[in-house]
C-alpha positions as CSV (number, residue, x, y, z in Angstrom):
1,X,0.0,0.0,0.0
2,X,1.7,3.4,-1.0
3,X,1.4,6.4,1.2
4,X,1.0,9.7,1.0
5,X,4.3,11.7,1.1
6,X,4.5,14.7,3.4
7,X,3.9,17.7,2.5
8,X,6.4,20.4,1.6
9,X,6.9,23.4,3.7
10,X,5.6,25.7,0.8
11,X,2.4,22.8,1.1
12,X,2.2,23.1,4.8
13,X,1.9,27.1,4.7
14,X,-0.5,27.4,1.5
15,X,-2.8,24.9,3.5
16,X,-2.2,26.7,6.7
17,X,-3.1,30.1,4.9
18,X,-6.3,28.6,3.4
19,X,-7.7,27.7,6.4
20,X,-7.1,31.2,7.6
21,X,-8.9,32.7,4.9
22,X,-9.0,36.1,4.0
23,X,-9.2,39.3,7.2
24,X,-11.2,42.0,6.0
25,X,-11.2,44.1,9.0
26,X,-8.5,46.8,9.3
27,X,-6.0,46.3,12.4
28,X,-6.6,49.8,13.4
29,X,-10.0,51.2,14.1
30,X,-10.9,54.3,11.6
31,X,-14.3,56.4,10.7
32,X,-15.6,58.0,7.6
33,X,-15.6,61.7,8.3
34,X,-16.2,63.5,4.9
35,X,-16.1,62.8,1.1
36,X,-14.7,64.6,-1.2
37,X,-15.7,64.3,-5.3
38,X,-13.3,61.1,-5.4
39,X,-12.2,59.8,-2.2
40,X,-13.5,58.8,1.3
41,X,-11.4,60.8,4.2
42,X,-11.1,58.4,7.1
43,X,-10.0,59.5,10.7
44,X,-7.9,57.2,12.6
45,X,-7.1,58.6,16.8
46,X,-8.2,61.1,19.1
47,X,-9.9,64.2,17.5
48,X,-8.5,66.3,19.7
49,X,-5.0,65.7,18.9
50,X,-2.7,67.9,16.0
51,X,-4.0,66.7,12.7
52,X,-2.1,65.0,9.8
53,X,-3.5,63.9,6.4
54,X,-1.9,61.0,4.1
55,X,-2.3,61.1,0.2
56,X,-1.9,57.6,-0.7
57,X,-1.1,56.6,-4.3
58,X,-3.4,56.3,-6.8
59,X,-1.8,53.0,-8.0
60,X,-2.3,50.6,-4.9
61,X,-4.9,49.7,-2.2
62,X,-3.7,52.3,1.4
63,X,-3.5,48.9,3.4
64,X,-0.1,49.0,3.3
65,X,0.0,51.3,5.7
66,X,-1.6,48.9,8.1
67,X,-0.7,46.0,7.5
68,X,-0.4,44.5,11.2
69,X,-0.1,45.8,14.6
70,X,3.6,45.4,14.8
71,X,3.8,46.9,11.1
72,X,1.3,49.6,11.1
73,X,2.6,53.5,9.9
74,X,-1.2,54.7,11.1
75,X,-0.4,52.8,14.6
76,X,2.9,54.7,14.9
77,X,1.1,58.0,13.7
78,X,-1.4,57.8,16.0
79,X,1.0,56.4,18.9
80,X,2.7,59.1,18.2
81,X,0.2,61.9,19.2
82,X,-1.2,63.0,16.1
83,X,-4.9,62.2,14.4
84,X,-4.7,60.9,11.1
85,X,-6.5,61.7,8.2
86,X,-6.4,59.2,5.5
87,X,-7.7,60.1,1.4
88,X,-8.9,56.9,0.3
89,X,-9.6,57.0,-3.2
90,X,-12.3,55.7,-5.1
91,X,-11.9,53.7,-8.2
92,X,-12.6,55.7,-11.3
93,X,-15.1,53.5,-12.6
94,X,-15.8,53.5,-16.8
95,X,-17.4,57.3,-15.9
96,X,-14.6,59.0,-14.8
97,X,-12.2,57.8,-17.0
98,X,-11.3,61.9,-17.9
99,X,-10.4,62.8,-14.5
100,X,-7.0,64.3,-14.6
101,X,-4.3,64.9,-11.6
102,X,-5.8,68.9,-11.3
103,X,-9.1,67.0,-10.5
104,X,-7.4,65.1,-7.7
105,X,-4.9,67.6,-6.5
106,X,-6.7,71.1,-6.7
107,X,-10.1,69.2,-6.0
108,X,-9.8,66.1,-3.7
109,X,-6.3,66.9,-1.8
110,X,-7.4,70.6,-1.5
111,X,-11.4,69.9,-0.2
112,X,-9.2,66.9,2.2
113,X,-6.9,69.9,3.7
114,X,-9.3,72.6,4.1
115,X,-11.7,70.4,5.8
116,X,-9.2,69.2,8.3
117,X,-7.8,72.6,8.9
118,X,-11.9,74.0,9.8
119,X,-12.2,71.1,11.5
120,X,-9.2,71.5,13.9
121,X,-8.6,75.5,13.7
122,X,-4.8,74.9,12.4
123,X,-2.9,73.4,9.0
124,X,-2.6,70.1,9.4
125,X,0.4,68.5,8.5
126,X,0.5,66.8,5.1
127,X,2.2,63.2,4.1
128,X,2.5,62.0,0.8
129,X,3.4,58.1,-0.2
130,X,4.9,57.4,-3.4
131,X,2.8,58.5,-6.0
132,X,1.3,60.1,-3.4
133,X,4.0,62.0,-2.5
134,X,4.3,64.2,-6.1
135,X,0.6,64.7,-5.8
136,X,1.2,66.6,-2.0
137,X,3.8,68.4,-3.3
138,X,2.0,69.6,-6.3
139,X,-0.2,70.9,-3.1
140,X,2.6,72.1,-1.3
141,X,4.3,73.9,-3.7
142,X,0.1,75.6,-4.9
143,X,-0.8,76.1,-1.1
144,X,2.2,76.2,1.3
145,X,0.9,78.3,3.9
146,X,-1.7,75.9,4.9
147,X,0.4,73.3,5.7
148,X,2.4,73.3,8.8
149,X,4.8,70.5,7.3
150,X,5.4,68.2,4.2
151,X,7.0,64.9,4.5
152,X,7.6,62.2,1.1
153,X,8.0,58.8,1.7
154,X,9.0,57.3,-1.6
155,X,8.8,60.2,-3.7
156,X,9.6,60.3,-7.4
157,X,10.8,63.7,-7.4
158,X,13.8,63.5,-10.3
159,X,13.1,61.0,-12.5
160,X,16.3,62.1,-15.0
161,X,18.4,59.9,-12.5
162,X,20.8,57.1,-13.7
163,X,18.8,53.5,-13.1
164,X,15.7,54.5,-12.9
165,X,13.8,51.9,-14.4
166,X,10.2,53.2,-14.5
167,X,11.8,56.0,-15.9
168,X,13.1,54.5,-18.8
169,X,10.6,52.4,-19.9
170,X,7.9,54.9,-19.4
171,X,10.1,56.8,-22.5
172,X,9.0,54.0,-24.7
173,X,5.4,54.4,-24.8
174,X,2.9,56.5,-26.2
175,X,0.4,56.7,-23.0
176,X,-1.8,58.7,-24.6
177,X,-2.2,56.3,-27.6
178,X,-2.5,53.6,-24.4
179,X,-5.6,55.1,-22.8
180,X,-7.5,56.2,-25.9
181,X,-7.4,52.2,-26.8
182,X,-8.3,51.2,-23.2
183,X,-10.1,53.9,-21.2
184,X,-8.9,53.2,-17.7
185,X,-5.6,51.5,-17.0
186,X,-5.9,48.2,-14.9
187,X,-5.0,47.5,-11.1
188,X,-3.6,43.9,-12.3
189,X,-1.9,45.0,-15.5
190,X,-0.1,47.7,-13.6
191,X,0.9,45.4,-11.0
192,X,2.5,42.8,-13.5
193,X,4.6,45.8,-14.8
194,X,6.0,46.3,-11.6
195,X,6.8,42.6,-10.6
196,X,8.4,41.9,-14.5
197,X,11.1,45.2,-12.9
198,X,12.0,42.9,-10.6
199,X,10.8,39.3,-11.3
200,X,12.8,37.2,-9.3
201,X,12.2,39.0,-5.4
202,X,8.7,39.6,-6.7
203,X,8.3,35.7,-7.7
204,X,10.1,32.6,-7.0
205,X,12.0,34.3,-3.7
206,X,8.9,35.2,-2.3
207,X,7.3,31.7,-2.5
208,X,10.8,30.6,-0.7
209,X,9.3,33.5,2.0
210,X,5.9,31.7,2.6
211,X,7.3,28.3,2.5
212,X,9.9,29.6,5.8
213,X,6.3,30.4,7.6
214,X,5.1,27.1,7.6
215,X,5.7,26.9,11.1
216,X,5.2,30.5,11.8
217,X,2.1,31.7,14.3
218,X,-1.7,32.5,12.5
219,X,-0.5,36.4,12.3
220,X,3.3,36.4,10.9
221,X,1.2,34.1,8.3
222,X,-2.0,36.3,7.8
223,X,0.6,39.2,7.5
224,X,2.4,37.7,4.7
225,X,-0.8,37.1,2.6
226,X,-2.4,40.1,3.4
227,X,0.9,41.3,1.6
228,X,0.6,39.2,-1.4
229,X,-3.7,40.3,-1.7
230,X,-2.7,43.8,-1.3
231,X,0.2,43.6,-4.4
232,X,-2.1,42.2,-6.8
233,X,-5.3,43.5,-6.0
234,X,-4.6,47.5,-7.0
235,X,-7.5,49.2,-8.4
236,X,-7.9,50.8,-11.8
237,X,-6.5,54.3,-12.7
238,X,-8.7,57.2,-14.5
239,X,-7.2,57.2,-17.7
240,X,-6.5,60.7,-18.2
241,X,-4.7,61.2,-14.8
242,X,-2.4,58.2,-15.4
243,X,-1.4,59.7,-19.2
244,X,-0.3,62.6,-17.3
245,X,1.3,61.2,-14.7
246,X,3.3,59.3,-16.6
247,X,4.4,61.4,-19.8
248,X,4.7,64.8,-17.3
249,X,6.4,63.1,-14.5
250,X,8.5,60.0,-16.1
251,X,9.0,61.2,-19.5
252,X,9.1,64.7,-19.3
253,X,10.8,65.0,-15.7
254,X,8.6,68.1,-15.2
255,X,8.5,68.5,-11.7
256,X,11.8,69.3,-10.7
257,X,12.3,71.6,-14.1
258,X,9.0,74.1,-13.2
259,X,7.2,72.6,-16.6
260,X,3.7,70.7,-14.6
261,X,1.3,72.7,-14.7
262,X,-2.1,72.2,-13.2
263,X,-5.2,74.2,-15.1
264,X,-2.6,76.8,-16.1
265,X,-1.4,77.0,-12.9
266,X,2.5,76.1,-12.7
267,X,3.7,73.6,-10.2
268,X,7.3,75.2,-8.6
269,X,9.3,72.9,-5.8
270,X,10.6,76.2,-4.9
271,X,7.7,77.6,-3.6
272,X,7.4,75.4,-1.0
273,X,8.1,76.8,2.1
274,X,6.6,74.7,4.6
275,X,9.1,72.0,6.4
276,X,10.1,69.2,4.7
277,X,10.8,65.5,6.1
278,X,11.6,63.6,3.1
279,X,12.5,60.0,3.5
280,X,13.6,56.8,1.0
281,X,14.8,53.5,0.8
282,X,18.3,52.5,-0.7
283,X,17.7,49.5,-2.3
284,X,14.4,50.8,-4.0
285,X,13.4,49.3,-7.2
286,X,10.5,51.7,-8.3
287,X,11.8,54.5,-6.5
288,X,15.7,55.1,-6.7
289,X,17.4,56.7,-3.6
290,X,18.8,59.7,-6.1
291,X,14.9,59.9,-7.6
292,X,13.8,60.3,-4.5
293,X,16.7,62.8,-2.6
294,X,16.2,65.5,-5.2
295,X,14.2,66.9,-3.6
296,X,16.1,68.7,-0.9
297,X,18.2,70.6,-3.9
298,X,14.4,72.2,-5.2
299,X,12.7,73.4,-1.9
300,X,12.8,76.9,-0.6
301,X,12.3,75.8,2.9
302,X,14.4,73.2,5.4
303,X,14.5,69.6,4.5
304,X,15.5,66.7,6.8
305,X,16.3,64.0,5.1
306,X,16.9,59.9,6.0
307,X,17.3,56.5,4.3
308,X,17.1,53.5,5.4
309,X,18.5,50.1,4.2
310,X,16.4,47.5,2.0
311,X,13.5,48.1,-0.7
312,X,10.6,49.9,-1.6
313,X,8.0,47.8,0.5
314,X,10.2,47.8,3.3
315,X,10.0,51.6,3.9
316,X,6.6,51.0,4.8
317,X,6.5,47.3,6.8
318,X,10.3,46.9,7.9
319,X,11.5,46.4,10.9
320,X,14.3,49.0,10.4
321,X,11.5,51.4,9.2
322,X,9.4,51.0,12.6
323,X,12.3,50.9,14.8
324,X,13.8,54.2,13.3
325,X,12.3,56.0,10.6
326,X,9.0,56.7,12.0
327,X,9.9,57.1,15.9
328,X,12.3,59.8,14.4
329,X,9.3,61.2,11.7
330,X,6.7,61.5,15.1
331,X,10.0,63.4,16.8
332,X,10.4,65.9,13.7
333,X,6.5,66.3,14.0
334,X,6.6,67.5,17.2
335,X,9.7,69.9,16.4
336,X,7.2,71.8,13.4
């Protein structure tokens, strides 16, 4: 009689997970408070402490940001002191496949801000993720006397910069040609360009990852696929908004040469005055350290810079990260 050979550890985890199934609650507690034309504003902490608003990107899903108790940037926010504010954006849907960036910036990000700062009788400070990040300064640099800081995490700011790889394939492609044919751009067809920029850390390494959790307890294991949902489950992109991002941004390189312009109005770094924490990791695929530390060289006012060792996703659920980056991000707050 044969029997049944064991199972691998890669077997023993993807059975493991299944029987966890999916979490759909968030790990920290948050309430709608307003909605703006495209987004959802949610509140996370006490009301009565100083306020701080996050502009997620447009490309992925804002659970990143927390992921776990042990790996949550809102947890440390609100740890911190400080009540968060987070724009969660609404898919575009068919409908609003003409929205453009001046939609989201001088519409949702500006409604976002000036309810916060009625709400709580001063500027709130403003953070800015990735994609994210150019939208909030295209804000700071428009409004920077109602902000009482700025701080990137991630932030595209030069994309001229030797190895940057969404740089240079972005020159290859007519985007313009690419939305007229398809309307909206895809969650999942965006998230398989950005695995195929670094296929082998975003593929078979990361099944070597789940199979060393086999033995691991229910929430190091939940973590991990909560990861993997959130990387493949981005939502679409208005059409119009991500032509511009990408040909004004990647091909053009407009930001950091005074050439984005927003309903005529031009978009200049050196305008902003407000404080600037601007932060990036070293080993960043999608966002190279020298993309991201331009910034310093185009602001009128101080900028405090720090980097921190491994990639992009680390930045936001390292170890390093929580241990150092963001207890020193809630102590520059409190400085401002």
């Amino acid at each position: 009689m044969s029997s049944t050979p064991p199972q691998t550890d890669l077997q023993r985890a993807l059975t493991r997970a299944a029987r966890l199934g999916e979490r759909t609650e968030p790990t920290t507690a948050s309430e709608p408070v307003t909605e703006t034309d495209n987004a959802t504003l949610h509140r996370y902490g006490d009301p009565a402490h100083p306020p701080l608003v996050i502009v997620y990107s447009l490309v992925n899903r804002p659970a990143i940001l927390d992921l776990s108790p042990e790996r949550s940037v809102i947890r440390r926010l609100t740890d911190g002191g400080y009540c968060v504010y987070l724009i969660a954006w609404h898919p575009p849907g068919l409908a609003r496949r003409y929205l453009s960036l001046a939609d989201y910036i001088l519409g949702d990000i500006a409604d976002a801000v000036a309810w916060v700062s009625g709400r709580h009788a001063v500027p709130p400070h403003l953070l800015g993720i990735c994609q994210g990040g150019v939208l909030a300064l295209c804000h700071a640099a428009l409004a920077s006397e109602r902000l009482r800081s700025l701080t990137t995490l991630a932030t595209p700011v030069d994309t001229g910069t030797a190895g940057d790889r969404l740089a240079e394939l972005a020159r290859r492609v007519d985007f313009d040609d690419l939305v007229a044919a398809t309307g909206n751009v895809t969650g999942p067809g965006l998230a398989t360009v950005f695995a195929s920029l670094k296929p082998f850390a975003l593929g078979p390494q990361r099944y070597g990852s789940l199979a060393a959790l086999a033995d691991a307890d229910d929430a190091e294991l939940e973590a991990f696929m909560r990861m993997e949902r959130w990387m493949y489950d981005g939502p679409d992109l208005a059409g119009r908004a991500f032509a511009e991002f990408a040909r004004d941004i990647y091909q053009h390189n407009a930001l950091v040469q005074d050439r984005l312009t927003l309903d005529g109005r031009r978009v200049r770094l050196g305008r902003i005055t407000a404080p600037v924490f601007n932060a990036w990791a070293e080993h960043d695929h999608l966002v190279p350290p020298d993309a991201a530390r331009a910034l310093g060289d185009h602001v009128a006012g101080a900028c405090e810079e720090r980097s921190i060792p491994g990639g992009h996703l680390g930045l936001f659920i390292g170890g390093r990260a929580h241990k150092t980056l963001y207890p020193a991000l809630v102590e520059w707050l409190r400085s401002q």
